[in-house]
C-alpha distance (Angstrom), angle and dihedral (degrees) to the residues before:
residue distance angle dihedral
X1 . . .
X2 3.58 . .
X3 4.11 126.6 .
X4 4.06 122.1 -147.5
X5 4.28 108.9 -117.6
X6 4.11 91.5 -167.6
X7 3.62 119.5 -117.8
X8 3.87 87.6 63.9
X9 3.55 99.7 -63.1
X10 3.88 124.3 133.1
X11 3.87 127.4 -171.1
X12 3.76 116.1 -155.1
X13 3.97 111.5 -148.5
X14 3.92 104.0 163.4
X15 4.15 133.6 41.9
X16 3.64 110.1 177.1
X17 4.13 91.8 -24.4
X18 3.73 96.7 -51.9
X19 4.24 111.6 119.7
X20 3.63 106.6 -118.6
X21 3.75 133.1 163.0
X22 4.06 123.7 -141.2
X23 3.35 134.9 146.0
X24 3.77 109.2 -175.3
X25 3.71 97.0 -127.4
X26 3.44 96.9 128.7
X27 3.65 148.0 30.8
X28 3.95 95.3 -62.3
X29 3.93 129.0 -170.5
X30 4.10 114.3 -168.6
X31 3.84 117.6 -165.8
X32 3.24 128.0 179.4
X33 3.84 119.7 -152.0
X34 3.59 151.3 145.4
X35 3.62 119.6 -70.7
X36 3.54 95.6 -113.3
X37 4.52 133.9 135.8
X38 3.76 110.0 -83.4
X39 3.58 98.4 3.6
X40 4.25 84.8 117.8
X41 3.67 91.4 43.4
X42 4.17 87.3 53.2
X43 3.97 86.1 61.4
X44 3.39 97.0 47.9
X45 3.71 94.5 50.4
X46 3.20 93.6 54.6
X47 3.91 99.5 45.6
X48 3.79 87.2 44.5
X49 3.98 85.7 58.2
X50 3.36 94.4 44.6
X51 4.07 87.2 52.8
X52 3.91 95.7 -106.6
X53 3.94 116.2 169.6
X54 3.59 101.4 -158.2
X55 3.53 117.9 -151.8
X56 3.87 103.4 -178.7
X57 3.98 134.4 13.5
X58 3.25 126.8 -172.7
X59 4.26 131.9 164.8
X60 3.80 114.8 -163.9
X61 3.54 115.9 -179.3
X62 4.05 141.3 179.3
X63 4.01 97.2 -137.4
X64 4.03 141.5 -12.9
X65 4.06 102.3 -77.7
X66 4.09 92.7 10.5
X67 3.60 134.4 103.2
X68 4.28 112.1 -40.5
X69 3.69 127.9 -167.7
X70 3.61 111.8 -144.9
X71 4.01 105.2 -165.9
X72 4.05 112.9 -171.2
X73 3.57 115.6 -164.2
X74 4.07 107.8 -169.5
X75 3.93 146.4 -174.0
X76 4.16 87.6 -136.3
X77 3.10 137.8 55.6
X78 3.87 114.5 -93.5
X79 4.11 108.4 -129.0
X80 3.51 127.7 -145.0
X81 3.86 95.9 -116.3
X82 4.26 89.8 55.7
X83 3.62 80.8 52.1
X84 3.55 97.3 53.9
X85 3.72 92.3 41.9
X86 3.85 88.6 55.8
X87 3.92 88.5 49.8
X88 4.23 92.2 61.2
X89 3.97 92.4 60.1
X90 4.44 96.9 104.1
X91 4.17 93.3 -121.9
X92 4.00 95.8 52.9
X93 3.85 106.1 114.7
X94 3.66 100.7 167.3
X95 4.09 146.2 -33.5
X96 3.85 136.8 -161.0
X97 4.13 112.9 -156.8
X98 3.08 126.5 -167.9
X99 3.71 131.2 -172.9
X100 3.84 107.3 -149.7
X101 3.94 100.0 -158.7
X102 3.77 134.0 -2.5
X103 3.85 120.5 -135.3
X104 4.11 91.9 -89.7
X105 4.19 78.7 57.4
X106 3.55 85.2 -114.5
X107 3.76 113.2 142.8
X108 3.55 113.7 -118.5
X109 3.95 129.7 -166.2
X110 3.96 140.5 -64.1
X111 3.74 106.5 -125.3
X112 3.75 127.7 -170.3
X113 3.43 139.4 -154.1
X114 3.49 148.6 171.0
């Protein structure tokens, strides 16, 4: 569920029932895991290797050892290969990146895996 701020700005507040809070104003990473110890620290590993500044982190999830959003707001761009790195740890289940602008300031594409 997402809600229109005017002036082009959106606020997303539910993925698949859970409460969550994103706004899209940066270069944003969404993964969707298991609930499980050092599944967050996995991520940022991996974006930290990869040179990742991140700007915001938030986890959102419906119940201890359920399903967990991990949304990653960041400075950088967030490459394909960090992506794909994140994807091998065993309690990924899915992520949507987006990279908000490129460095013309053009805006570039969401892209989706699983």
């Amino acid at each position: 569920r997402g809600e229109s701020l005017g002036g082009g700005k959106v606020r997303l507040t539910r993925i698949n029932g859970v409460k969550v809070y994103f706004t899209g104003e940066f270069h944003a990473l969404i993964v969707m895991q298991r609930d499980y110890p050092g599944v967050v620290a996995s991520i940022t590993s991996v974006l930290s290797n990869y040179g990742v500044n991140i700007a915001y982190l938030r986890v959102f999830r419906e119940e201890k050892g359920g399903l967990a959003y991990t949304i990653v707001e960041s400075d950088e761009a967030i490459s394909e290969a960090a992506v794909e790195e994140i994807k091998k740890n065993r309690s990924f289940v899915y992520s949507n990146w987006k990279q908000e602008q490129d460095s013309d300031g053009e805006k570039q594409k969401t892209h989706q895996l699983s």
